[in-house]
mmCIF file of the C-alpha atoms, coordinates in Angstrom:
data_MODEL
# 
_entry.id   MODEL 
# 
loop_
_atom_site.group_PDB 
_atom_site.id 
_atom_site.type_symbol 
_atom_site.label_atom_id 
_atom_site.label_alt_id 
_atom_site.label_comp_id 
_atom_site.label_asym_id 
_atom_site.label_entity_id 
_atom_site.label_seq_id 
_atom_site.pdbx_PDB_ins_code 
_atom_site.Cartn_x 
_atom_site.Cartn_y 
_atom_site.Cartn_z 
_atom_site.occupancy 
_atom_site.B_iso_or_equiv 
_atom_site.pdbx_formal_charge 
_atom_site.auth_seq_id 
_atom_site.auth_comp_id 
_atom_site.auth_asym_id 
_atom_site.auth_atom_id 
_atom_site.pdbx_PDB_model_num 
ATOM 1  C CA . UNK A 1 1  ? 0.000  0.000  0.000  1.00 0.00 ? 1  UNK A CA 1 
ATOM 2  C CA . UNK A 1 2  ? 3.146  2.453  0.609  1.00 0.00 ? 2  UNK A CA 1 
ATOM 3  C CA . UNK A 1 3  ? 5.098  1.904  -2.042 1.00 0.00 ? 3  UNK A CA 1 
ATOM 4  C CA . UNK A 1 4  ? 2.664  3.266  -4.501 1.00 0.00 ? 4  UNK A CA 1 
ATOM 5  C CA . UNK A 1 5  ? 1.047  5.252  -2.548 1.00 0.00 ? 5  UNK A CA 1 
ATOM 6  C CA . UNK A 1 6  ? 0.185  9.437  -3.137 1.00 0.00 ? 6  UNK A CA 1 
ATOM 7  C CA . UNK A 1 7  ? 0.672  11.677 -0.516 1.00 0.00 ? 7  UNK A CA 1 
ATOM 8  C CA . UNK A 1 8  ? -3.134 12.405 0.089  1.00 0.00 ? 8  UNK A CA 1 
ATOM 9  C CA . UNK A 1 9  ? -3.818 8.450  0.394  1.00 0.00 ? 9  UNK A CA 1 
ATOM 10 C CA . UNK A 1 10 ? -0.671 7.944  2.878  1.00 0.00 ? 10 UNK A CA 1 
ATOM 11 C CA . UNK A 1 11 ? -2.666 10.956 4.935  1.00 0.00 ? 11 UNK A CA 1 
ATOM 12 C CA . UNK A 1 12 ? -5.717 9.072  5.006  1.00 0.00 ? 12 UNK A CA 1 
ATOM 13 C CA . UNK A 1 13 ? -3.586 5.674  6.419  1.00 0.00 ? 13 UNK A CA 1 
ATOM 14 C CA . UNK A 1 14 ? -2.013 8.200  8.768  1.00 0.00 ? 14 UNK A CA 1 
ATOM 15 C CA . UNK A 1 15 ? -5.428 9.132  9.900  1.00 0.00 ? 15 UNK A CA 1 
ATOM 16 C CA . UNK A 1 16 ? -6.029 5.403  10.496 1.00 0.00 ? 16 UNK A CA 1 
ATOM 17 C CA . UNK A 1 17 ? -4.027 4.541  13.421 1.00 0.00 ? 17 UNK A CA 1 
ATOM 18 C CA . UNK A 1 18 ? -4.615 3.977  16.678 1.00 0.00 ? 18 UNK A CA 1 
ATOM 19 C CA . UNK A 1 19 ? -5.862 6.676  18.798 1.00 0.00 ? 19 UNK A CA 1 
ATOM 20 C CA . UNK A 1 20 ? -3.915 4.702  22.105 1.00 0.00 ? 20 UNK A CA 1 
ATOM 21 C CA . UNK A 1 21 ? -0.788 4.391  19.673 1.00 0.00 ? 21 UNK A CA 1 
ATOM 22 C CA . UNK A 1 22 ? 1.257  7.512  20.930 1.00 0.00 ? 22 UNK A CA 1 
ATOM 23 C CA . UNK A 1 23 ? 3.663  7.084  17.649 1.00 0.00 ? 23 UNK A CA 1 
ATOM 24 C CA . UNK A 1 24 ? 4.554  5.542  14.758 1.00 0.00 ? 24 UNK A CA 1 
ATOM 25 C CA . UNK A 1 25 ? 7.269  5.457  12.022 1.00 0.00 ? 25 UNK A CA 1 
ATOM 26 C CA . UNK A 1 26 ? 6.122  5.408  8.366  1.00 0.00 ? 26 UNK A CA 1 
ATOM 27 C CA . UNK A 1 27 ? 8.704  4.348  5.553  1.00 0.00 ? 27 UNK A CA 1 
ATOM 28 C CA . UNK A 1 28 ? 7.997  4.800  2.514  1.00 0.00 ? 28 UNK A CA 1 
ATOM 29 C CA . UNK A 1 29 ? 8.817  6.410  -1.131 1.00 0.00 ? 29 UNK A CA 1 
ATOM 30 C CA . UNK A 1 30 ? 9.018  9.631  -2.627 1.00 0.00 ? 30 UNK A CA 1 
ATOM 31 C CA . UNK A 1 31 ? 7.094  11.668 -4.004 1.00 0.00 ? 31 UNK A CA 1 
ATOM 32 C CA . UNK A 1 32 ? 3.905  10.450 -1.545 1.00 0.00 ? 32 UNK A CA 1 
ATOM 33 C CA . UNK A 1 33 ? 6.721  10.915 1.599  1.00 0.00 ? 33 UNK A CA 1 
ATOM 34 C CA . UNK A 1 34 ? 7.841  14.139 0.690  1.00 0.00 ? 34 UNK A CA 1 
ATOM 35 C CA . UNK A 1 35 ? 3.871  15.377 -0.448 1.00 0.00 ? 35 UNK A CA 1 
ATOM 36 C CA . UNK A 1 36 ? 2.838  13.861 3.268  1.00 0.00 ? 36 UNK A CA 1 
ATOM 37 C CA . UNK A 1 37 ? 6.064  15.922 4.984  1.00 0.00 ? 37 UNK A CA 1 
ATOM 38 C CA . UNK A 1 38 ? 5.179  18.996 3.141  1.00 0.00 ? 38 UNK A CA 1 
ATOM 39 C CA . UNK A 1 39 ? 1.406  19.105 3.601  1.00 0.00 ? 39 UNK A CA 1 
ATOM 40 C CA . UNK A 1 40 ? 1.697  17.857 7.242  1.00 0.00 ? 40 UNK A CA 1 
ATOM 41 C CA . UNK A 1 41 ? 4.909  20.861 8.481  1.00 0.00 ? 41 UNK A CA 1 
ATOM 42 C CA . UNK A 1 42 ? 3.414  23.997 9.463  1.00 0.00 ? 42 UNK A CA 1 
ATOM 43 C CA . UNK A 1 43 ? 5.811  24.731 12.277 1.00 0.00 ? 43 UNK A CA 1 
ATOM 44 C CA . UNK A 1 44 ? 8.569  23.471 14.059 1.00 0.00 ? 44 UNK A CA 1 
ATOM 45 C CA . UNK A 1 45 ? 12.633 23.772 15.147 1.00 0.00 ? 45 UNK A CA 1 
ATOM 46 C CA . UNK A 1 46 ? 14.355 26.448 12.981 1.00 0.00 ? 46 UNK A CA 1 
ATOM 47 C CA . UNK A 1 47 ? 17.286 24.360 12.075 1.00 0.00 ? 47 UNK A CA 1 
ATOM 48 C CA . UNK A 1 48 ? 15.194 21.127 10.936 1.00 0.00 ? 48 UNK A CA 1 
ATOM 49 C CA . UNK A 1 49 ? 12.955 23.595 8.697  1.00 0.00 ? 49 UNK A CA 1 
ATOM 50 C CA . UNK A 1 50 ? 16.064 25.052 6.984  1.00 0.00 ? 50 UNK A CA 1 
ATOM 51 C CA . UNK A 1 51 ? 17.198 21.666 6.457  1.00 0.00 ? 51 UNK A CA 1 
ATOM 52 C CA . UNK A 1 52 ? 13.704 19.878 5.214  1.00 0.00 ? 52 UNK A CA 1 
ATOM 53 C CA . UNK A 1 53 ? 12.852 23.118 3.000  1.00 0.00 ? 53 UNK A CA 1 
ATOM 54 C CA . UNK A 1 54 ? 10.311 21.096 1.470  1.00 0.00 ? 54 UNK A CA 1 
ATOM 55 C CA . UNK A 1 55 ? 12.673 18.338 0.243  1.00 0.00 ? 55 UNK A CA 1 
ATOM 56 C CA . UNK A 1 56 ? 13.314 14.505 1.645  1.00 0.00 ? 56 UNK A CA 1 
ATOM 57 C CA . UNK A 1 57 ? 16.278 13.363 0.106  1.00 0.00 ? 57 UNK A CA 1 
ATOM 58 C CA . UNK A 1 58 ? 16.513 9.380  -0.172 1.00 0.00 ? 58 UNK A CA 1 
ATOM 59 C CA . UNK A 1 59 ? 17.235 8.177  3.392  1.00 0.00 ? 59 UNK A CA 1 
ATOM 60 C CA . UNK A 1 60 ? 15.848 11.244 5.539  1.00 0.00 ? 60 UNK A CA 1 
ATOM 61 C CA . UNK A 1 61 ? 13.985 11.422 8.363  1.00 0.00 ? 61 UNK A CA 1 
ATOM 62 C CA . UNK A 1 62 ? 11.319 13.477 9.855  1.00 0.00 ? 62 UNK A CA 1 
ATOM 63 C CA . UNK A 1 63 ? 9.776  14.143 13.262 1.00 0.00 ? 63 UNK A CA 1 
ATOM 64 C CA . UNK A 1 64 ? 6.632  15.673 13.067 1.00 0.00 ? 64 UNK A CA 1 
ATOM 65 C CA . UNK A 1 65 ? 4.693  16.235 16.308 1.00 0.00 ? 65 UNK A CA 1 
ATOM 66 C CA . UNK A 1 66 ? 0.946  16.688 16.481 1.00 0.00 ? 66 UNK A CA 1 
ATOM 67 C CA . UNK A 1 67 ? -1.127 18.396 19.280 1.00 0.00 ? 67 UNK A CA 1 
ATOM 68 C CA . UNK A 1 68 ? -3.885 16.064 17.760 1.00 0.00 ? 68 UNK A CA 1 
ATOM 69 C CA . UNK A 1 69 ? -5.194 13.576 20.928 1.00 0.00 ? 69 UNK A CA 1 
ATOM 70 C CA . UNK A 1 70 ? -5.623 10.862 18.225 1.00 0.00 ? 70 UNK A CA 1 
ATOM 71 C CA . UNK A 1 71 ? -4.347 10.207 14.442 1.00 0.00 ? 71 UNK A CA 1 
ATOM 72 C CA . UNK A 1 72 ? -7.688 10.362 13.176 1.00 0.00 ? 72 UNK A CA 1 
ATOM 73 C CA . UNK A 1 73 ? -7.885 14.199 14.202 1.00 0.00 ? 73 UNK A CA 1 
ATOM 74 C CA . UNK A 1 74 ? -4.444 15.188 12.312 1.00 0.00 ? 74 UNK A CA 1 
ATOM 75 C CA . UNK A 1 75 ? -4.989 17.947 9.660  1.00 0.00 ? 75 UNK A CA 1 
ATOM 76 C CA . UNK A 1 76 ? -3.298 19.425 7.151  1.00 0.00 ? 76 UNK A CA 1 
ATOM 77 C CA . UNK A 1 77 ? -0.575 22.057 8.086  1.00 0.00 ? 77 UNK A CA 1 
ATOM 78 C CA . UNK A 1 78 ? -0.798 20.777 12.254 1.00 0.00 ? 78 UNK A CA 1 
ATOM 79 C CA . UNK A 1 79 ? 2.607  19.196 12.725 1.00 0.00 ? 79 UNK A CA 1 
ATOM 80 C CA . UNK A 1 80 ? 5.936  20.843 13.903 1.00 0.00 ? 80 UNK A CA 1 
ATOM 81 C CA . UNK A 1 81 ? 9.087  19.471 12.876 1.00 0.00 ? 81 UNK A CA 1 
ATOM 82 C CA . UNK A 1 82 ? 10.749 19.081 15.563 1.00 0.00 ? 82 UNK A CA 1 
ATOM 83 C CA . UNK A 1 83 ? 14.023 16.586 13.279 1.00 0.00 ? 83 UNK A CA 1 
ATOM 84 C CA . UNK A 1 84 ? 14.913 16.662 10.016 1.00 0.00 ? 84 UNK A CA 1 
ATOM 85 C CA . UNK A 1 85 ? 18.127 14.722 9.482  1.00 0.00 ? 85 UNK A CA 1 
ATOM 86 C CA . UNK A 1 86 ? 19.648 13.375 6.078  1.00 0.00 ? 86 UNK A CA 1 
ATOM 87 C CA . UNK A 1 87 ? 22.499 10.973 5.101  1.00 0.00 ? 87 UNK A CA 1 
ATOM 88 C CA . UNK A 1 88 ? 24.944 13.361 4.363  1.00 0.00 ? 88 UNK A CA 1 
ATOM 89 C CA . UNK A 1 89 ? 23.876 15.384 8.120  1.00 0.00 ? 89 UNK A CA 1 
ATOM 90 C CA . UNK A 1 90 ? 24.531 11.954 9.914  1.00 0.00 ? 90 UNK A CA 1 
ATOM 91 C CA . UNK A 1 91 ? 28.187 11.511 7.606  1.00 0.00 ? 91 UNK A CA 1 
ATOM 92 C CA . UNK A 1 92 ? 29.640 14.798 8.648  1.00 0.00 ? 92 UNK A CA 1 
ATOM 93 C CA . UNK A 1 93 ? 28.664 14.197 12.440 1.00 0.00 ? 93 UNK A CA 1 
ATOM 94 C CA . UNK A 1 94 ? 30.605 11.846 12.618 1.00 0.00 ? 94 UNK A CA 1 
# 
């Protein structure tokens, strides 16, 4: 169901969860990850914005937070970033 997914139909899955599941790691394929990330962030920590700027390179990750009390509640432009780190980030922190 991910790997062919769009962005709006990985929402809706999003939107599926849980309620008493308090978070959850999606993996998945770009363009539908990068569409999800960039219709999700609204907000968040200055230095992961600069570094998502609306792009997931292969391999990144992203921490979005929700005040949502369950999944099913998430909308569109309600999650913070709170980490954005690539490949490359992780390399030269070494």
């Amino acid at each position: 169901m991910i790997y062919e997914a769009t962005a709006e139909a990985l929402f809706d899955f999003v939107r599926t969860f849980p309620a008493k599941q308090p978070s959850a790691l999606l993996v998945g394929h770009n363009p539908a990850v990068e569409g999800l990330a960039n219709e999700l962030i609204s907000a968040g920590e200055e230095m992961a914005l600069a570094r998502f700027d609306g792009h997931m390179p292969t391999g990144a990750l992203a921490v979005i937070d929700f005040t949502a009390d369950r999944w099913s509640k998430i909308e569109r432009a309600s999650g913070a970033l709170a980490l954005f780190v690539t490949p490359a980030l992780a390399d030269a922190e070494r």
